[in-house]
C-alpha positions, 0 to 999 in steps of 0.5 A: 199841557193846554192852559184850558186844561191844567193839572187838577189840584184836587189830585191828591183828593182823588187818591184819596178818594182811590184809597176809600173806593178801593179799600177792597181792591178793584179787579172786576170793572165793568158790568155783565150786561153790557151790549156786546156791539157797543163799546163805551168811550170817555175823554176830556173834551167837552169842547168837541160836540157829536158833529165835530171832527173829533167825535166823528174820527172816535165813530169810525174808529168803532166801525172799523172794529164793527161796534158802535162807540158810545161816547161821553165827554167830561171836563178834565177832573170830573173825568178822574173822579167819575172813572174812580167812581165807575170802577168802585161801582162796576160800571167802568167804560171800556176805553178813556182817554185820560190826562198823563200825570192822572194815568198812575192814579187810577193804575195805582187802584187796580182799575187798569189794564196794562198793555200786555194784558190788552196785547198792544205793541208799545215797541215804536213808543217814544220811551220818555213819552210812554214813561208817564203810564208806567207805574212799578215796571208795568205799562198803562195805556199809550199816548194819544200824542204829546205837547210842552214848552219851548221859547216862542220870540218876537224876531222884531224886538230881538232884531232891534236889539242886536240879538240872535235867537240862535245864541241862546243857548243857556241859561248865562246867553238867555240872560245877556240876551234880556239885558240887551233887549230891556237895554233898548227899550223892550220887555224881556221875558214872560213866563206863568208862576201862578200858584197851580200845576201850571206853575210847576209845569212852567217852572220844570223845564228849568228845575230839570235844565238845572239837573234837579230831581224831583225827590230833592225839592232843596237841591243846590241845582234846584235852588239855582233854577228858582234864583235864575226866575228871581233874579230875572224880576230883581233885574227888571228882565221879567214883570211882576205879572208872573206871580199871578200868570198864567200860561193864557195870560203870559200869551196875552202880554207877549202878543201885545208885542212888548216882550222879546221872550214867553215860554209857552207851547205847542198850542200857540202855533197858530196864534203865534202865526197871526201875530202882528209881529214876527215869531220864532220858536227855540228850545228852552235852555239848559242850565249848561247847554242843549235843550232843558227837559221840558215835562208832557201834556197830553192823554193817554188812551188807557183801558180799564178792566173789565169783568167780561174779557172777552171785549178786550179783542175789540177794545185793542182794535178800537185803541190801535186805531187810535194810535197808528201813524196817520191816527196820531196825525189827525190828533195832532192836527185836531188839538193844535198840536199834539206831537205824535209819540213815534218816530213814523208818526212824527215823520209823518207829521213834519212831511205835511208840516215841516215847520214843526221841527222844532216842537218835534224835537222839543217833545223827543227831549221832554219828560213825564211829571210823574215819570221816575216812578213818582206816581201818585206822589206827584200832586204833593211834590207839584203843590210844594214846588209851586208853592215855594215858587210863589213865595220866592217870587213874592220876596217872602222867603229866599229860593233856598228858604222856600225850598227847604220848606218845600221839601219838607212839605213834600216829605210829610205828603208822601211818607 
């Protein structure tokens, strides 16, 4: 999940907005009179001009299926909305290259096709990075490659303090390690609590290292998570920042150099190696032991349907093109870094670059937000989660008050 493109909050809106736009069902997308040697594409990245690597690779991948790509860029919530509007209107794009937790948003109305229906092979898919388009057992679309958390380390201050990045192993080895380091004079620990779907996306690895469910909000494992965040402000192991952080301005307090520990991801590999002070990375702990799940960011190249079937052997061509090994690859590199989501993709991936190892595994163990089928639900369980982060943070309510206010809250969202 890159901090320029977050989560939108307005998801709930745009299900909503499903609901209206699909009162009829939406089966036919597309219009009659599209021109048979131009295929339209759409994805979120307004950053990549028509001359950047990107917008080039998106050509060759229409000339090797013998058409031209037509290709629009929207910002991240315009591109869910306007999707949802094409398909009301009949003017669906053929390919769209889209957020992960929005994928079972448009599924949900009707307006995608599965990967059956298309003919991909989703075989060699990582299964708990293709779990973020399955919706009720039926699989939408294939990502394009995936990034999360891990725990970046400043190696000077925790070389100063006497501390051995590879004894952080949980949750109990993590916070004797800050205390030793504030000990001697260092700041332990920045992370984003921000009140946004960057807080819960910083705030999951935690609550699911803990061994909580996203359907029980106020769970005693849970609870134990949000106290571990507010015991580290209460120690003085984590700045009051965090309330108000988010995943940029977390990186900007670690790269003063002060902090032993920030949680952030893949998108700061090459920041991190022009530190001015030396980093490493490690998986973010579990409650317990071994490495927490951490959730996905990243797209999915998903198909909508259309009314003229017959461009479907051209759309599968243009999206296996996207997703062979050395396409994920190029993704990878593109996005700094997007982990490809297969084993041969990966391996070709660590084969040019060997110090990814550790993001590698982090995303083989990392999990989707709207994984476990919670779908369209998700948007109002996120806002509750964060919300109850906020106010346990603040000291307005204990974590497991605020918890139990958040279950509650996301009972009555999604009933």
């Amino acid at each position: 999940m890159r901090p320029t493109r977050p989560l939108f909050k307005a998801a709930a809106a745009g299900v909503a907005c499903a609901a209206m736009a699909f009162a009829t069902a939406c089966s036919s997308g597309g219009t009659t009179d599209q021109d048979a040697d131009t295929y339209t594409w759409w994805d979120p990245y307004p950053q990549h001009a028509e001359d950047s690597d990107w917008a080039k690779r998106v050509a060759a991948c229409g000339d090797e299926a013998g058409v031209t790509i037509e290709r629009t860029p929207f910002d991240t919530t315009a591109l869910t909305n306007q999707a949802l509007l094409a398909a009301q209107e009949g003017t669906s794009p053929d390919v769209i290259l889209l957020d992960n937790p929005a994928v079972s948003t448009l599924a949900d109305t009707g307006m995608l096709t599965t990967v059956d229906e298309l003919g991909l092979d989703v075989s060699g898919v990582d299964e708990n990075l293709l779990a973020a388009g399955v919706v009720d057992d039926e699989t939408y679309g294939i990502p394009v490659g995936a990034n999360t958390l891990a725990l970046y380390y400043n190696a000077d201050v925790l070389t100063a303090a006497g501390v051995d990045p590879a004894s952080v192993t949980d949750w109990a080895s993590l916070t004797t390690a800050l205390a030793q380091v504030t000990d001697n004079g260092a700041k332990g620990i920045t992370f984003a609590g921000i009140g946004t779907e960057e807080g819960s996306f910083q705030f999951l690895p935690w609550f699911w290292g803990a061994g909580a469910d996203l359907r029980q909000l106020d769970s005693p494992e849970a609870v134990a998570a949000l106290e571990l965040w507010t015991g580290w402000l209460d120690a003085g192991y984590a700045p009051d920042s965090v309330i108000t952080n988010s995943q940029n301005t977390t990186w900007e307090e670690f790269l003063t150099g002060e902090y032993a520990f920030a949680v952030n991801g893949t998108w700061q590999v090459n920041s991190a190696l022009d530190a001015g002070f030396n980093t490493g990375v490690i998986p973010l702990p579990a409650q317990n032991g071994g490495t927490a799940p951490a959730p996905t960011g990243g797209e999915f190249v998903i198909a909508p349907v259309q009314a003229d079937t017959e461009r479907y052997d051209v759309t599968r061509q243009i999206v296996e093109c996207m997703t062979t090994p050395e396409g994920f690859v190029e993704t990878a590199t593109t996005f700094a870094y997007y982990i490809p989501p297969t084993a041969d993709g990966q391996a070709a991936l660590l084969e040019a670059q060997p110090e990814l190892q550790p993001w590698v595994d982090a995303v083989r163990g990392a999990k989707g937000r709207t994984s476990d089928n919670l779908g369209t639900d998700y948007p109002m369980i996120s806002e509750a989660l964060w919300t109850a982060v906020q106010n346990a943070l603040s000291g307005s309510a204990t974590p497991a008050d605020a918890l139990a206010q958040a279950q509650a809250d996301a009972t009555a969202a999604t009933e």
